[in-house]
C-alpha positions in Angstrom: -20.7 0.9 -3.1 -19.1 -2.2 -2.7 -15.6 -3.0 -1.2 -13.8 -6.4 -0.6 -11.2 -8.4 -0.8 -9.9 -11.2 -2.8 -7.3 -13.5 -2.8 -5.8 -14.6 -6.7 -6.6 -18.2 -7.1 -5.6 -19.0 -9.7 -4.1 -17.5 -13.3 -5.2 -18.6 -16.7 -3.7 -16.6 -19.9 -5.6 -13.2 -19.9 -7.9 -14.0 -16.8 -7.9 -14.5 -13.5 -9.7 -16.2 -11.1 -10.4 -14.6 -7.8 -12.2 -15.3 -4.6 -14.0 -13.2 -2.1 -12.2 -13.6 1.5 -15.6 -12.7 3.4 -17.7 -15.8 1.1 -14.9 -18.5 1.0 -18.1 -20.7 -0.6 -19.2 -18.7 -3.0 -18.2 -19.3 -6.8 -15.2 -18.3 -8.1 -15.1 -14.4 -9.8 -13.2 -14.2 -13.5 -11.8 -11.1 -14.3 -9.5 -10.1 -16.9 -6.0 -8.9 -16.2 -6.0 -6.0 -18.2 -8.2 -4.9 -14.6 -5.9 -5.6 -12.4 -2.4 -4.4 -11.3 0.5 -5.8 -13.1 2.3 -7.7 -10.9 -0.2 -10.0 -9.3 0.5 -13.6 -8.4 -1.3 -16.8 -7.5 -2.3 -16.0 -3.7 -2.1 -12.9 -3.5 -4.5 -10.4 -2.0 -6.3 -7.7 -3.5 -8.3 -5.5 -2.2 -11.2 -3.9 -4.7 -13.1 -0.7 -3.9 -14.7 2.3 -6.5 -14.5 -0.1 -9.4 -10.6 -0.2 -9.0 -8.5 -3.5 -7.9 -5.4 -2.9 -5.9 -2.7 -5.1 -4.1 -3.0 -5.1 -0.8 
């Protein structure tokens, strides 16, 4: 099962636009907020494991 972090790039409306910290190159991930906790901000990190985001 997979399990990573990402860091909050960037916020737009009702998604957001995270990146993996392990594959800095690889293409930005769009998720919606309703996913993720509440109180996230740009730069943040997050950490995501069993199909559940969670600040870190």
């Amino acid at each position: 099962m997979l399990e990573c972090d990402y860091i909050v790039k960037q916020i737009d409306g009702d998604y957001a636009h995270l990146q993996r910290v392990d594959q800095p190159e690889a293409e930005l991930k769009l998720v919606a907020r309703a996913l993720l906790p509440a109180d996230i901000y740009e730069g943040c990190e997050l950490h995501y494991a069993m199909m559940q985001y969670s600040m870190k």
